[in-house]
C-alpha positions in Angstrom: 26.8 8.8 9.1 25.2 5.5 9.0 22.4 4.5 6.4 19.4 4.4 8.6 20.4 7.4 10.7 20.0 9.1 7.1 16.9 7.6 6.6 15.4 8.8 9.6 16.5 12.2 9.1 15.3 11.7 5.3 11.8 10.8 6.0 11.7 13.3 9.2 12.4 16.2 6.9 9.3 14.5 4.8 7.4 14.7 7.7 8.0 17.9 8.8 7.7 19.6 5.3 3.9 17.5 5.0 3.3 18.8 8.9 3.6 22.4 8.0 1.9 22.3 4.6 -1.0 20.5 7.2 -0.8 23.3 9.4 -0.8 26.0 6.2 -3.8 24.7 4.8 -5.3 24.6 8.2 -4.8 28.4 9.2 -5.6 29.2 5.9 -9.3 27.2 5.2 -10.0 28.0 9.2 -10.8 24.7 9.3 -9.0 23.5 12.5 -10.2 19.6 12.8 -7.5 17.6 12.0 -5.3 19.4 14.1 -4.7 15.7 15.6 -3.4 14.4 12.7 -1.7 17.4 12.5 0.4 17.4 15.9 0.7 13.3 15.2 2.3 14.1 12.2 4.9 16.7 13.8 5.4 14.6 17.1 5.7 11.1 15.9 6.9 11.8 12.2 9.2 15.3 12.3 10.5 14.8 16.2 11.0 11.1 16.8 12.0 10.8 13.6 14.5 13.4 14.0 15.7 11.8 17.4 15.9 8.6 16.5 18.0 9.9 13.6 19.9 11.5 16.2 20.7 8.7 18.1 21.5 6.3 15.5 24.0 9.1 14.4 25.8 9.1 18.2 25.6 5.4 18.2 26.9 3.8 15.2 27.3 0.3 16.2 24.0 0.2 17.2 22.8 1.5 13.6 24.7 -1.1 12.0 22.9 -4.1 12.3 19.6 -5.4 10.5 17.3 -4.5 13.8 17.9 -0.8 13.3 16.6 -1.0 9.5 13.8 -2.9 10.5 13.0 -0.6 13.2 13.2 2.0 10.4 10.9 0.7 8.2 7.9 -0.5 10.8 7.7 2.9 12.5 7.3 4.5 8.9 5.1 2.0 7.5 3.6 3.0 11.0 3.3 6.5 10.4 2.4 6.5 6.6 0.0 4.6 7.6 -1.5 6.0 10.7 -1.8 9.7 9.9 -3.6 9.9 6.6 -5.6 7.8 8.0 -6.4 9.7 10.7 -7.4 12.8 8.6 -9.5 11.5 6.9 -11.4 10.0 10.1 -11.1 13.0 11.8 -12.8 14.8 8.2 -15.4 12.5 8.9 -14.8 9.3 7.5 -15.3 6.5 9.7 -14.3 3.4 8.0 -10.7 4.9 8.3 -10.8 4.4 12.2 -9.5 0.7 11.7 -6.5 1.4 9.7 -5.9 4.3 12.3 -5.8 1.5 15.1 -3.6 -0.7 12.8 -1.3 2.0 12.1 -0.9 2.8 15.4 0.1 -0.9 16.3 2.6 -0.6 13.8 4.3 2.5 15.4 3.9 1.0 18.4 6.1 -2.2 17.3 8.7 0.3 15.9 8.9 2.3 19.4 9.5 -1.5 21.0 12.2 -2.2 18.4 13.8 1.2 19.0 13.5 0.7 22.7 15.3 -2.8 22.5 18.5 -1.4 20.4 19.1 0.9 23.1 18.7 -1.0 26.0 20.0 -3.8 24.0 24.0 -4.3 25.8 25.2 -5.9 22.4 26.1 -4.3 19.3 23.6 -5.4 16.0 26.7 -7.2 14.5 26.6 -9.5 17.6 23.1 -10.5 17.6 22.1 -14.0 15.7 21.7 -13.9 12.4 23.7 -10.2 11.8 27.1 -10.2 10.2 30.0 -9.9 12.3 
């Protein structure tokens, strides 16, 4: 399986673990309110990690090349990122709300890379500056 598809799956399993130990400790304080970070952290961390993993996995020229590992490491940077610190806005503290907007920015370049190597018609060992 090729390297980044690993990582993806890696770090989704990271995500998914953290998203239900969110989702424990909500259900058990009754304390419901970051249950946006919450489904943020399942939907863009466990589940588009998980596919992305996915795809890389079905389409290995695709993972090969230095655009899928930077792809990788935006949309986590993204992620780690965005979610904690949406928590901690959602808990009530505002000055987070700007690295919440940066965050998301940063997943958002990672969903533009992604969306480039698949619509991409070349392989990542043909594109400038890749090895052949």
């Amino acid at each position: 399986m090729p390297k980044v598809a690993q990582l993806f799956f890696k770090s989704a399993t990271i995500f998914f673990v953290l998203g239900v130990v969110m989702g424990l400790h909500m259900g058990i304080s009754g304390d419901h309110g970051a249950f946006p970070a919450h489904a943020h952290l399942n939907l863009l961390g466990w589940v588009s990690s998980a596919i992305f993993a996915i795809y890389y996995a079905l389409n290995p020229a695709k993972a090969e090349g230095k655009l899928a590992m930077w792809q990788f490491a935006i949309y986590t940077v993204g992620i780690i990122v965005m979610i904690p610190a949406l928590y901690f806005m959602l808990k009530g503290n505002l000055e987070f709300e700007p690295l919440v907007g940066i965050g998301s920015i940063i997943v958002f370049a990672g969903v533009l890379l992604f969306a480039f190597v698949v619509f991409s018609g070349k392989h990542q060992s043909q594109l400038p500056g890749s090895r052949a």
